[in-house]
N, C-alpha and C positions, 0 to 999 in steps of 0.2 A: 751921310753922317759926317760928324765935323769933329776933328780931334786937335788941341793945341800941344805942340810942340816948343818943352819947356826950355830945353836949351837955346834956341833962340828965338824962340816967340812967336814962331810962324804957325800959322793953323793949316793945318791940313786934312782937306778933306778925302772920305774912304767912300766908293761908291757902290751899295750891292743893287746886285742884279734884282729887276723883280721877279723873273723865273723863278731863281734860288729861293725868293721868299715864299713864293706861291708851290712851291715843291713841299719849304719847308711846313707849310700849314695845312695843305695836302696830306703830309705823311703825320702829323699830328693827330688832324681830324681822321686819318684813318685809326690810329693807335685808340685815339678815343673812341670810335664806332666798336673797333675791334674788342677793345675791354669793356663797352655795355653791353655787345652780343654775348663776350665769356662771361659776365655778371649775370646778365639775362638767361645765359643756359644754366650757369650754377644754381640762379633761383627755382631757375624751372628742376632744376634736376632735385634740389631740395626738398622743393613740392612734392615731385613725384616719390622721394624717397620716403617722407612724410605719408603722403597720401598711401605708398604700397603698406610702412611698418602698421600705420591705422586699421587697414585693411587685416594684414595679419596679427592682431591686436585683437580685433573684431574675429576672425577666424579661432582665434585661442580659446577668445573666450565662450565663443559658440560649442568647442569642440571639449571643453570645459565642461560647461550645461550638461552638453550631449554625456558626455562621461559619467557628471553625476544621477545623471534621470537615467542611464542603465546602471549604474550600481543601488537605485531605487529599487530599480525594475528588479537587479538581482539579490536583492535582498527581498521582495516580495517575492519573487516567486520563488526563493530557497525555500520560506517560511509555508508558503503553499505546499509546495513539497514535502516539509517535514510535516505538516497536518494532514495531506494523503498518505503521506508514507506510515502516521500514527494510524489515521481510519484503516490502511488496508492491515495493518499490521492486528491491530484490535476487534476487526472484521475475522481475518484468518482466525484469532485466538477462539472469540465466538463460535467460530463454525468447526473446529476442531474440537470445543470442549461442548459443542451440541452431536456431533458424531461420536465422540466419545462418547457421552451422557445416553444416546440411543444405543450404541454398542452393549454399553450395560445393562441397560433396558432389555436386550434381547435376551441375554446371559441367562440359561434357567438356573440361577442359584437360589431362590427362594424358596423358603418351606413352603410346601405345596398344599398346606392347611391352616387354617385360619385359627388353630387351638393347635396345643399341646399334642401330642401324641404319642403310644406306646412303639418303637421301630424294633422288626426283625428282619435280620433276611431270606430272602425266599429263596427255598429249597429247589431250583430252576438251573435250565442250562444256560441261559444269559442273567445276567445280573440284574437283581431288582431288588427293591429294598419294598417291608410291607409296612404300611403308617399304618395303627388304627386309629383313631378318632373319636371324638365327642360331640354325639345328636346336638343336632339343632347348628349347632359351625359346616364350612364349607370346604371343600376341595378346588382351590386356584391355582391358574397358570402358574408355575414359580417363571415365567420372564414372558416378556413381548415375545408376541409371532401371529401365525396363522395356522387352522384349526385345518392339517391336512386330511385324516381320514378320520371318520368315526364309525366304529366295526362293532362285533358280537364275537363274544368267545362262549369257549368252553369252561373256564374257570372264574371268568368274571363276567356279568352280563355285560357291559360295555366296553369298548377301547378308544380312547383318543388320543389322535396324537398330534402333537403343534410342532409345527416347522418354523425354527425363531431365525433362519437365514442368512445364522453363521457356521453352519453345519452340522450345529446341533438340533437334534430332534428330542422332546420332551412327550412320555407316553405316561397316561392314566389310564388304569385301569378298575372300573366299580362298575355294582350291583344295582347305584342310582340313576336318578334320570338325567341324563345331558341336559345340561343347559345350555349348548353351544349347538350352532350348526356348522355343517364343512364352509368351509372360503370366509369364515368370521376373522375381523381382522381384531385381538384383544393386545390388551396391556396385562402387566405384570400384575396380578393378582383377580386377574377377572374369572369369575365362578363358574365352574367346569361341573361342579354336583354339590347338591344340599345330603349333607349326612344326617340318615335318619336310623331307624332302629335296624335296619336291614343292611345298610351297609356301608355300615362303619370303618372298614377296610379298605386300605386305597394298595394297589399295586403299582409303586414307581419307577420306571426307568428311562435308564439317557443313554442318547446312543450320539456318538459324532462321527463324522465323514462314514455314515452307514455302518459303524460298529457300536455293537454295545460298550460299555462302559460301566465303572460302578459309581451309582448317583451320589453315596455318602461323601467322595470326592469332589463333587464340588456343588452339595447344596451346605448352605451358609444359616446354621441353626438357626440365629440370632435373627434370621434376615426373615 
């Protein structure tokens, strides 16, 4: 290098080493290396920072999806639910108001003639109530059951008696011909005897849990 020296005009030269210079471009080009390897990591690491938020980006919104296809699912199958829960509930209601509806069915409260009749009561050690009747009408079950014995008396030629299998036992007693046989399984009002000129008289009684009872109590005129 060459420098002039102004006060008196001389030029003087400065000599550098080339070591120093080759050190100095050394230590350059490493600074430089150095700062595109930090450049180089920073981009990669951006990448990858990138690359992972992407990723859980994509994870969100999968987990999203997922979330709303079970709030589908739980909304379908609440709705499922309320519609079995409606059928069993509507089912139960059915099958309770059909057992109920048979319970009644068993019940002997119905007049036990198919007309009018004149009622006294029989002068007997168990309770009986006596119906007469008008030829040509019938003497019916008053309720469901089954037809457990059919006997002969002394006061009445026949006895029948139906077992409606809630404890109550329903007995006819007449001078006509059966129209039932034992282990017949009838409904309320099915014909037990045709009323003819002969006998016209029906002897009734109810007995529950193997006691008699008085039938005015609970046969149901109107019924």
């Amino acid at each position: 290098m060459v420098f002039a020296d102004s006060r008196e005009g001389r030029i003087r030269q400065l000599r550098i080493d080339p070591g120093v210079i080759e050190s100095l471009f050394i230590i350059l080009l490493a600074i430089i290396i150095i700062l595109g390897i930090i450049g180089s990591r920073r981009k990669d690491t951006i990448l990858s920072l990138e690359s992972e938020n992407a990723k859980y980006v994509e994870e969100i919104g999968a987990l999203e999806q997922e979330n709303e296809n079970l709030s589908l699912l739980h909304d379908e199958l609440t709705q499922k639910v309320t519609i079995l829960s409606d059928t069993i509930n509507q089912k139960v209601e059915e099958e309770e108001a059909k057992e109920e509806a048979e319970a009644q069915a068993h019940m002997p409260v119905s007049f036990p003639m198919t007309s009018s009749a004149s009622m006294q009561q029989a002068d007997t050690e168990e309770p009986m109530v006596k119906l007469t009747g008008l030829e040509g009408n019938s003497i019916v079950a008053s309720g469901a059951g089954t037809v457990l014995s059919i006997t002969t008396g002394s006061s009445y030629l026949h006895c029948v008696k139906i077992d409606h299998g809630n404890g109550y036992v329903s007995i006819y007693r007449n001078d006509g011909e059966v129209m039932v046989k034992e282990g017949d399984e009838l409904v309320r009002g099915s014909i037990l005897y045709v009323i003819g000129e002969e006998n016209a008289e029906l002897g009734y009684q109810i007995m529950y849990n193997e006691k008699y009872m008085e039938p005015m109590e609970l046969i149901n005129i109107d019924g």
